[in-house]
N, C-alpha and C positions, 0 to 999 in steps of 0.2 A: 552438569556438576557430578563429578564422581562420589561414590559413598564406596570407599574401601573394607569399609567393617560394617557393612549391611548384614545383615542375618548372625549379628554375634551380639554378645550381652556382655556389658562391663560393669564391673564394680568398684565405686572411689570411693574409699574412706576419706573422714575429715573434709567430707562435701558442702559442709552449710558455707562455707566462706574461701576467699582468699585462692589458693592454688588448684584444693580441691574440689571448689564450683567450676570455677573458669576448667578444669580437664574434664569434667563431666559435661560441660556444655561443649567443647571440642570434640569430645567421643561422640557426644549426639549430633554432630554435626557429621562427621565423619559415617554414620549411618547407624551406630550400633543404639539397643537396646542400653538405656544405665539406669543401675541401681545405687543410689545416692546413700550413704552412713555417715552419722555422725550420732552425736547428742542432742542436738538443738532441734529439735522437731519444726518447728514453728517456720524457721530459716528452709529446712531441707522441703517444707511441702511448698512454700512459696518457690524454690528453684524449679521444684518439680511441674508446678502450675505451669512454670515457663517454657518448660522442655515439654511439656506436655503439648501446649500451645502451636509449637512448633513441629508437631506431632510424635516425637519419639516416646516409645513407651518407657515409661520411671515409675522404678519401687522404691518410695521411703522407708530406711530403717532407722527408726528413731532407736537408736542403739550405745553401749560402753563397752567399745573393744577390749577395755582393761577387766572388765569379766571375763574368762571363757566361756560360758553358758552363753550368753547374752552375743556372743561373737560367733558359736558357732553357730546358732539360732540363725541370724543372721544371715552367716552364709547358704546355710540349707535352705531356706526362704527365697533366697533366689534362684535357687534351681527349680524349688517347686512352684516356684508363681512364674519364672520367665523361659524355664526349660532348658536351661543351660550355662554354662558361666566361661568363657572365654578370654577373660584380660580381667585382670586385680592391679588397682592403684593401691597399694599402701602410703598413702599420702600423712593420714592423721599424726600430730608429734604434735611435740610443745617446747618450747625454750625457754628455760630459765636459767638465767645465764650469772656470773659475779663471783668476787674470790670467793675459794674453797671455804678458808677459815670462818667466814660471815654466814655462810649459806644455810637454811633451813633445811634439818631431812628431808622436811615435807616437800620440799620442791627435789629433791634427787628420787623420792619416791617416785611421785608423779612425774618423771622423764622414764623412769624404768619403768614403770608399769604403761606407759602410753607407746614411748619411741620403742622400747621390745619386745614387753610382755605382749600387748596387743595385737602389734604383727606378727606375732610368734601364733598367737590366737587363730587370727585371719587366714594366714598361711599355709595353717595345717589342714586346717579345715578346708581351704579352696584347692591344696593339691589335687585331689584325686580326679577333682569334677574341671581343672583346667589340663590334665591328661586326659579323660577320656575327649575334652573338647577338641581337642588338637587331633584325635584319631579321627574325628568323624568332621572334621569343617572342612568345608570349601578350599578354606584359605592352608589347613595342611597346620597349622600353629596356633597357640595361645601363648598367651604372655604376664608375666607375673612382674611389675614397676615397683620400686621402693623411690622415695625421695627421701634423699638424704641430705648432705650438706655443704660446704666446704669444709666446715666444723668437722666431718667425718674424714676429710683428705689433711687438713691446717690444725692442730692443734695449738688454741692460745693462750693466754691469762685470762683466767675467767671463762670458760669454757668447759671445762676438766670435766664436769660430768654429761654435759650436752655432749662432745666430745667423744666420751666413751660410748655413747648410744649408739652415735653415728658411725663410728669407726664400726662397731659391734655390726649393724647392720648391715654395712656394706661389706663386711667379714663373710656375713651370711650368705650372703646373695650371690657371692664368690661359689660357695662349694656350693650350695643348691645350684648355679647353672651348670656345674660341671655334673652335678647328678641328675637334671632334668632334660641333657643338650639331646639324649638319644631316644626323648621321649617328645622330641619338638615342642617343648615347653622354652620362651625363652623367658631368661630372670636380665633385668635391665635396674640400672640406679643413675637417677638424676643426682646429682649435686648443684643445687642452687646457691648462689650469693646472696647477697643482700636482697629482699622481696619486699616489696611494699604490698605486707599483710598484717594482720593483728597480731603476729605473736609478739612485737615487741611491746603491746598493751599490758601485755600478762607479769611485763617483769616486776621488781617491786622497785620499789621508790629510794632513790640514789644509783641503779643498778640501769634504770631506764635514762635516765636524766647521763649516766655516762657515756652511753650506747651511741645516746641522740647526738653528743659531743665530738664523738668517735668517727659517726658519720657525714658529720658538718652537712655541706649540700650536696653532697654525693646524690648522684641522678640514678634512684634504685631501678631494677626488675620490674614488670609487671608480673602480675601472675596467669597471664596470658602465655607470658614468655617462656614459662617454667612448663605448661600446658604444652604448648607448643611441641617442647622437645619430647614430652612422654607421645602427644600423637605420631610425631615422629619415629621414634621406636616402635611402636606396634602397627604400624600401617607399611613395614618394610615388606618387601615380599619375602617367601619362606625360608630364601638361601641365606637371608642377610640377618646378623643380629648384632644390633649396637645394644652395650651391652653395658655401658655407660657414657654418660655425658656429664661435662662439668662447665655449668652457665653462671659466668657472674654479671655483677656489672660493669661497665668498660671502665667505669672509675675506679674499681675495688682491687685492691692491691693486696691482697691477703687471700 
């Protein structure tokens, strides 16, 4: 069995569930070092147990990217407990979705403060130390992943501000590769479909109950599948850089 990313360390945010367990347990699979963020404490040292089990070394940050203090702590943390930082998932977001007029601030709050403010956090803070990793690795590269949406390529009714997050971050991720391409840094963005994870838990009541109507029996994503393509990305060898990918589900038409 090959380990492609033996001797590197990875960082997924939004690790305790869903897209971002399952790519942390892929990277460790893959050979690398990961370091697991989220909020959920309790969730992120039970995955770790697991990864541990299977011998990869994992640092828990029970952490709020939507701080910066707390984010950049965070990222510094891993460099000085695993000695280097290699690959950044920006996975963590949240979806709250339903027409404009109805919509609580408090939910466009919390999509701006999680889907940018946070990766804006994470980002800055991991530049520096995923260029010097790319100078001095084996592999010639580090790699910086956003997951975003189709929401970020499709804009719908009821979407408008999820929407804007995504559109926003894959904006991002545009000119940062062009500013990181000569520094072997690559910047990659999944767009996933429909995922069978919890964020449609989160919606509120009428807003959920339409979603689930919307989707009838449509045969979602796993969050394997979403996994998949971010290993995918970062295990290319150094000429190559896929630099997005758009995975839905074969039912999803939108």
């Amino acid at each position: 069995m090959t380990a492609p990313l033996k001797g590197t360390v990875a960082l997924v945010t939004g690790a305790s569930s869903g897209i971002g367990a399952a790519t942390a347990r892929t990277l460790a699979a893959g050979g690398a070092s990961v370091a697991v963020l989220a909020r959920r404490g309790d969730r992120l040292r039970a995955l770790a147990d697991e990864l541990r089990a299977d011998g990869t070394t994992t640092l828990v940050l029970e952490s709020d990217i939507t701080d910066r203090r707390q984010a950049e702590a965070a990222v510094e943390r891993v460099v000085a407990e695993l000695g280097r930082l290699d690959t950044v998932v920006n996975n963590a977001g949240v979806m709250l979705t339903g027409p404009v007029a109805e919509a609580p601030a408090q939910e466009w709050d919390r999509m701006l403060a999680v889907n940018v403010e946070g990766l804006l956090h994470v980002t800055r803070t991991a530049l520096p130390h995923l260029i010097d990793a790319a100078q001095d690795s084996p592999r010639q590269v580090a790699d910086l992943v956003t997951i975003s949406s189709t929401a970020g390529r499709v804009a719908r009714a009821g979407t408008a501000v999820y929407s804007l997050t995504k559109f926003g971050v894959t904006a991002f991720s545009e000119s940062l590769r062009q500013e990181l391409q000569p520094k072997r840094v690559r910047v990659g963005v999944v767009e996933p479909g429909t995922v069978d994870t919890e964020l449609a838990t989160h919606l509120r009541d009428g807003v959920r109950e339409a979603v689930a109507r919307q989707l009838g029996d449509m045969e979602k994503l796993s969050p394997q599948d979403i996994a998949d393509a971010v290993s995918y990305m970062v295990t290319r060898d150094r000429r190559v850089a896929v630099n997005e990918m758009l995975v839905r589900a074969a039912d999803q038409t939108w």
